[in-house]
BATI-132203 format. One record per residue (C-alpha): residue number from 1; residue in one letter; x, y, z. Coordinates in steps of 0.5 Angstrom, whole numbers, plus 500, padded with zeros to 3 digits. Example, Ala and Ser with C-alpha at 12.3 -4.5 7.8 and 13.67 -1.06 7.14 Angstrom:
BEGIN
NODE resi resn   u   v   w
NODE    1    a 525 491 516
NODE    2    s 527 498 514
END
This chain:
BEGIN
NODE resi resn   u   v   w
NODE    1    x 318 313 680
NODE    2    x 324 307 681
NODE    3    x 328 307 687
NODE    4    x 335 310 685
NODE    5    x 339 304 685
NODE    6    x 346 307 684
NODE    7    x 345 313 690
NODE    8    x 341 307 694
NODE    9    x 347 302 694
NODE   10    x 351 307 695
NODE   11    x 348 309 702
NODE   12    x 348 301 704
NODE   13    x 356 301 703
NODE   14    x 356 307 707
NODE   15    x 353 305 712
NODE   16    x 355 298 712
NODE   17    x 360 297 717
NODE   18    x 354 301 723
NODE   19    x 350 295 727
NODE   20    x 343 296 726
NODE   21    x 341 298 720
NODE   22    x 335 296 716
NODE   23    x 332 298 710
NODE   24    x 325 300 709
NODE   25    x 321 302 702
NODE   26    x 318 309 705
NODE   27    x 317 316 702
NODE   28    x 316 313 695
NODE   29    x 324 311 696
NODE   30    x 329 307 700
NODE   31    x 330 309 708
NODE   32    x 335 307 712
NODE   33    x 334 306 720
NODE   34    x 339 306 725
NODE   35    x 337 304 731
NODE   36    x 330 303 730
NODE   37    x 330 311 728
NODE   38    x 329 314 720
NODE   39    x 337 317 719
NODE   40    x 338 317 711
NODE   41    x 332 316 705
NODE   42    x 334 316 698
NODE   43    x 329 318 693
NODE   44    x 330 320 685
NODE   45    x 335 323 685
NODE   46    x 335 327 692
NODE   47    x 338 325 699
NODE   48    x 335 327 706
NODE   49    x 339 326 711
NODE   50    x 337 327 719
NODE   51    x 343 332 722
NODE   52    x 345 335 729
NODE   53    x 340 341 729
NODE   54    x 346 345 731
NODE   55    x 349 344 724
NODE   56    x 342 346 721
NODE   57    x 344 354 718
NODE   58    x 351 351 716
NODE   59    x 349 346 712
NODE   60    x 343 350 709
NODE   61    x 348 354 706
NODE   62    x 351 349 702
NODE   63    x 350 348 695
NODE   64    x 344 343 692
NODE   65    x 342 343 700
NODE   66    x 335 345 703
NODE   67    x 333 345 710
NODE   68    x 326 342 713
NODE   69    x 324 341 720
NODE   70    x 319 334 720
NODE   71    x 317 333 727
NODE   72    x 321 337 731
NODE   73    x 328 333 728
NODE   74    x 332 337 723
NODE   75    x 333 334 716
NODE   76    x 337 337 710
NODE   77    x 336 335 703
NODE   78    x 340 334 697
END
């Protein structure tokens, strides 16, 4: 499937004002890394997001979020 282009730009202008960022076509989608580390991929109509292990249980609760844990590192996905 194409990469979401309306959710993709509106992570780019999200991240827009932080050094550093660079885009790589991953995960059948668009990831963007900070500092040389994954922190956001866009993928159809989805987001996973890497987050504060410590904010995890909070943020699984919320509506349309799911909790996954790849390589030790906490991520939500919407």
């Amino acid at each position: 499937m194409p990469v979401n282009e309306k959710l993709t730009n509106c992570v780019r202008e999200l991240l827009s004002d932080i050094d550093k960022v660079e885009e790589k076509k991953m995960f059948s989608g668009m990831a963007f890394m900070v500092d040389d580390k994954l922190c956001i991929a866009v993928r159809d109509n989805n987001i996973m997001l890497r987050i504060d292990p410590a904010l995890h249980d909070e943020l699984v609760e919320k509506q349309g979020c799911s909790g996954m844990i790849m390589h030790r590192r906490h991520w939500i996905a919407m």
